[in-house]
C-alpha positions as CSV (number, residue, x, y, z in Angstrom):
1,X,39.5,18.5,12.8
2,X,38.6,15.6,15.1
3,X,35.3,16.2,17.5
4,X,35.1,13.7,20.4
5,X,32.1,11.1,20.6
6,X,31.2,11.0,23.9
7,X,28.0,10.3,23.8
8,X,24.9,9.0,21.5
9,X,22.7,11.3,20.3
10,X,19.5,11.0,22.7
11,X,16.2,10.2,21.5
12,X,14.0,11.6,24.5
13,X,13.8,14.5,26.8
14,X,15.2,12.3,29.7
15,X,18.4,11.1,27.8
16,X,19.4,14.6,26.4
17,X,19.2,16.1,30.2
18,X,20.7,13.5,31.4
19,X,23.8,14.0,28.6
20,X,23.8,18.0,29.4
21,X,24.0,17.1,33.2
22,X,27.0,14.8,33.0
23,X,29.0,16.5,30.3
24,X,28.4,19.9,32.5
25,X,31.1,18.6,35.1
26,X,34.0,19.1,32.1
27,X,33.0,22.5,31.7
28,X,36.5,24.7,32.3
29,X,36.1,28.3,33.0
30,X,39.9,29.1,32.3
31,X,41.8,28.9,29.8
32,X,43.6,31.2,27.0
33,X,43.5,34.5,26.3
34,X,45.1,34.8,23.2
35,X,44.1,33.0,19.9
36,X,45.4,32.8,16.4
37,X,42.1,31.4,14.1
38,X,38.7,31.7,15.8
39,X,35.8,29.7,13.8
40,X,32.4,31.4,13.9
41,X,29.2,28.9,13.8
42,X,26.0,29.1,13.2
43,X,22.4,27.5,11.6
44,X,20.1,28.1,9.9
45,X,16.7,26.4,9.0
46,X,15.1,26.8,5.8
47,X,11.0,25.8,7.1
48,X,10.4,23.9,10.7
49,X,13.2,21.1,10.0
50,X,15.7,21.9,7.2
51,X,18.7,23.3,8.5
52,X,22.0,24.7,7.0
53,X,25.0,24.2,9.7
54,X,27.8,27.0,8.5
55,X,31.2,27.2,10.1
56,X,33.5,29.7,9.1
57,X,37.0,30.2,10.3
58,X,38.7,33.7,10.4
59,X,42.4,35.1,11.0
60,X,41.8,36.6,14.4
61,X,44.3,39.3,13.7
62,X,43.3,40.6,10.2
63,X,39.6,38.5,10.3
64,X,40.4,37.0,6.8
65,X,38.9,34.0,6.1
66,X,40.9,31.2,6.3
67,X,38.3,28.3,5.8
68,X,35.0,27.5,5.3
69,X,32.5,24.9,5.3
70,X,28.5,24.5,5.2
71,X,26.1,21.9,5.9
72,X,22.8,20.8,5.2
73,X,20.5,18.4,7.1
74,X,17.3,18.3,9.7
75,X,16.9,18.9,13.1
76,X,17.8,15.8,15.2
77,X,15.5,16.7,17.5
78,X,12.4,18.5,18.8
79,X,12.0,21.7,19.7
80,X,12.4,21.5,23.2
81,X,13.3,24.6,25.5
82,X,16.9,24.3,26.8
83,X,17.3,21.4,24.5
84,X,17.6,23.2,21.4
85,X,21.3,22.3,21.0
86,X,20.9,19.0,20.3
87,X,18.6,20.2,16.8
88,X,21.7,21.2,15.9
89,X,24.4,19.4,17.3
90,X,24.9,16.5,14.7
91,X,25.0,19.1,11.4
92,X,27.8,21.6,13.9
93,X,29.5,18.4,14.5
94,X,29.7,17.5,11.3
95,X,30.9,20.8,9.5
96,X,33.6,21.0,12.2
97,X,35.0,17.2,11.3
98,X,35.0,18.7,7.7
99,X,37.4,21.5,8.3
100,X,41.1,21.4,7.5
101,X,42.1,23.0,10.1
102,X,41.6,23.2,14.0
103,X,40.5,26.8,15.3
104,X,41.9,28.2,18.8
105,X,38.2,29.2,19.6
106,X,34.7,28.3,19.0
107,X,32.7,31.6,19.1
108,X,29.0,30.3,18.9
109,X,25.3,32.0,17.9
110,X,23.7,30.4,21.5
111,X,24.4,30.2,24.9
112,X,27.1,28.7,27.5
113,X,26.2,29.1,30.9
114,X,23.5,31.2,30.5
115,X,21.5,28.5,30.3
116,X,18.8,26.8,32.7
117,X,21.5,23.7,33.4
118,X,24.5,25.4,32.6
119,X,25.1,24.1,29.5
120,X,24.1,25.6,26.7
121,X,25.4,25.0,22.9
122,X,28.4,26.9,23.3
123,X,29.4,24.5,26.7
124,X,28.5,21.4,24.8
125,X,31.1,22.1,21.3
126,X,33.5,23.3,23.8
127,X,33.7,20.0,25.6
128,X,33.3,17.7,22.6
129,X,36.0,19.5,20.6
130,X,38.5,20.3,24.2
131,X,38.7,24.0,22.4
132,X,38.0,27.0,24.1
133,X,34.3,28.2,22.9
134,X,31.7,31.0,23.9
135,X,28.3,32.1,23.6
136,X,26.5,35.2,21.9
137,X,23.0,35.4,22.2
138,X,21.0,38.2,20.0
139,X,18.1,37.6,22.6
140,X,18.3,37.3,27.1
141,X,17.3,33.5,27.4
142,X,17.5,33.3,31.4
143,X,18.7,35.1,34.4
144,X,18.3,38.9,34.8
145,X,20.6,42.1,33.8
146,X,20.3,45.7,33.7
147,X,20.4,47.8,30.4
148,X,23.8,48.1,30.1
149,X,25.2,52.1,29.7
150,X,24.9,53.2,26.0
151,X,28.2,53.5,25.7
152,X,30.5,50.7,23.4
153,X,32.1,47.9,25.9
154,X,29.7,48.6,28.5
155,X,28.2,45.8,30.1
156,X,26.2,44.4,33.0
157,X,25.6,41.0,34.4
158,X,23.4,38.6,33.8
159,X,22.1,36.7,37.0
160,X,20.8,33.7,37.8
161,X,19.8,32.2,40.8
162,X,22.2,34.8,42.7
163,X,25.1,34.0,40.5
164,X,26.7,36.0,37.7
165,X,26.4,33.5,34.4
166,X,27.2,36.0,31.5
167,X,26.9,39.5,30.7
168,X,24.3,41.9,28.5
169,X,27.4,43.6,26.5
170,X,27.3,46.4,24.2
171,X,29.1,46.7,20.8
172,X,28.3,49.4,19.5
173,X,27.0,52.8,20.9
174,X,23.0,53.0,20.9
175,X,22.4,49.7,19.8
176,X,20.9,46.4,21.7
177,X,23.2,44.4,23.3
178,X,24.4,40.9,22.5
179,X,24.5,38.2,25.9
180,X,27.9,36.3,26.1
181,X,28.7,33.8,28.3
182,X,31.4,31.4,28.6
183,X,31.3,28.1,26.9
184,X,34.5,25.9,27.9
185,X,38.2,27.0,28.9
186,X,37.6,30.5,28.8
187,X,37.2,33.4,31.5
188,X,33.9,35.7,31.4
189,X,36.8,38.7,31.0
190,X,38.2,37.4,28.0
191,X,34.6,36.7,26.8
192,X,33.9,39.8,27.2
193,X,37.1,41.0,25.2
194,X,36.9,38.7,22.1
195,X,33.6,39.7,21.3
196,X,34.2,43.0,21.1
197,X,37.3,42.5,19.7
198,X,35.6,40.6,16.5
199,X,32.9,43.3,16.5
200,X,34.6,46.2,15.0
201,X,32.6,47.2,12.5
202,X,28.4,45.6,13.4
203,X,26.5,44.6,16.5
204,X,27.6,40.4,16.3
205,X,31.4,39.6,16.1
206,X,32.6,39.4,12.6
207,X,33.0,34.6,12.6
208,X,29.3,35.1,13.8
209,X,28.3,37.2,11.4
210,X,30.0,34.9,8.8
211,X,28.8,32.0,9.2
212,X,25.2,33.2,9.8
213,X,25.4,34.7,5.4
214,X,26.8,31.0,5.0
215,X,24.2,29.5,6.8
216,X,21.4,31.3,4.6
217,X,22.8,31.7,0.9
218,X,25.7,28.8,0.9
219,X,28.1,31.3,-0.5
């Protein structure tokens, strides 16, 4: 699939801000409700700098796997709070040119909105790829929620700076929540209902979940 280049990738503080600020004005918050493939993605580093980048793209109706691809490089960047995407960013990038095909939604281990400029990792694939994309958090990283009710499908939102930005959602019964938020052309509703909707079975949806064994073992 082709991923847009519309930027370099910054080598200070200053330039990546400066990136997540203009690229922020693409952001959609509509878009579809229904998808075919959805392609879970996620990394994970092996010490302080080696990283494996794993995509891996499921049948959103029976969550077979249609496709997968890993990737293995080194943090383009430093560890930087609310820059942390763009450690990542050039492996992601590159696992997603590799694939065959081209997924209806980007369902990302990270953030969207929920995010202190708005644009988190989930926000930044969504606009270089045009697909629709969200976040799922395992952790809060900004804003403040309620405990959601105990109950599977119950959420509550998380707020920041007076204005809803994602939600702490439950999915499964008596277990910690995930936080979702929206990434690019997507509603917070239909956030909401594809993550549970790929979390039959454990606490992350199932592409999540996929490409997080990928990222560690390869296989």
């Amino acid at each position: 699939m082709r991923v847009k280049q519309l930027h370099s990738w910054p080598g200070s503080v200053a330039e990546a801000e400066a990136i997540q600020e203009r690229l922020r004005l693409h952001v959609e918050l509509t878009g579809p409700d229904v998808f075919t493939t959805v392609a879970g993605l996620d990394v994970h580093y092996h010490g302080d700098d080696a990283l494996s980048a794993a995509v891996v793209v499921l049948d959103a109706g029976t969550l077979d796997v249609v496709e997968r691809v890993v990737v293995h490089g080194r943090a383009a960047f430093p560890y930087v709070p609310g820059l942390f995407a763009f450690r990542e960013l050039p492996a992601l990038v590159e696992a997603l040119e590799r694939l065959t095909v081209t997924p209806d939604l980007l369902v990302c281990d990270g953030y969207g909105l929920a995010h202190p400029r708005g644009f988190g990792l989930a926000c930044h694939l969504g606009v270089l790829t045009g697909l629709p994309s969200l976040g799922v958090g395992k952790t809060p990283f900004v804003g403040t929620h309620d405990a959601p009710a105990p109950a599977r499908g119950s959420w509550s939102p998380i707020v920041l700076d007076g204005t809803p930005v994602g939600r702490a959602l439950r999915t499964r019964a008596g277990t910690k929540p995930v936080y979702v938020s929206q990434g690019h052309r997507i509603t917070l509703d239909t956030v909401t209902e594809q993550v549970l909707r790929l979390s039959p079975r454990f606490r992350l949806p199932e592409p999540v979940r996929q490409a997080d064994h990928l990222a560690r073992h390869g296989t």
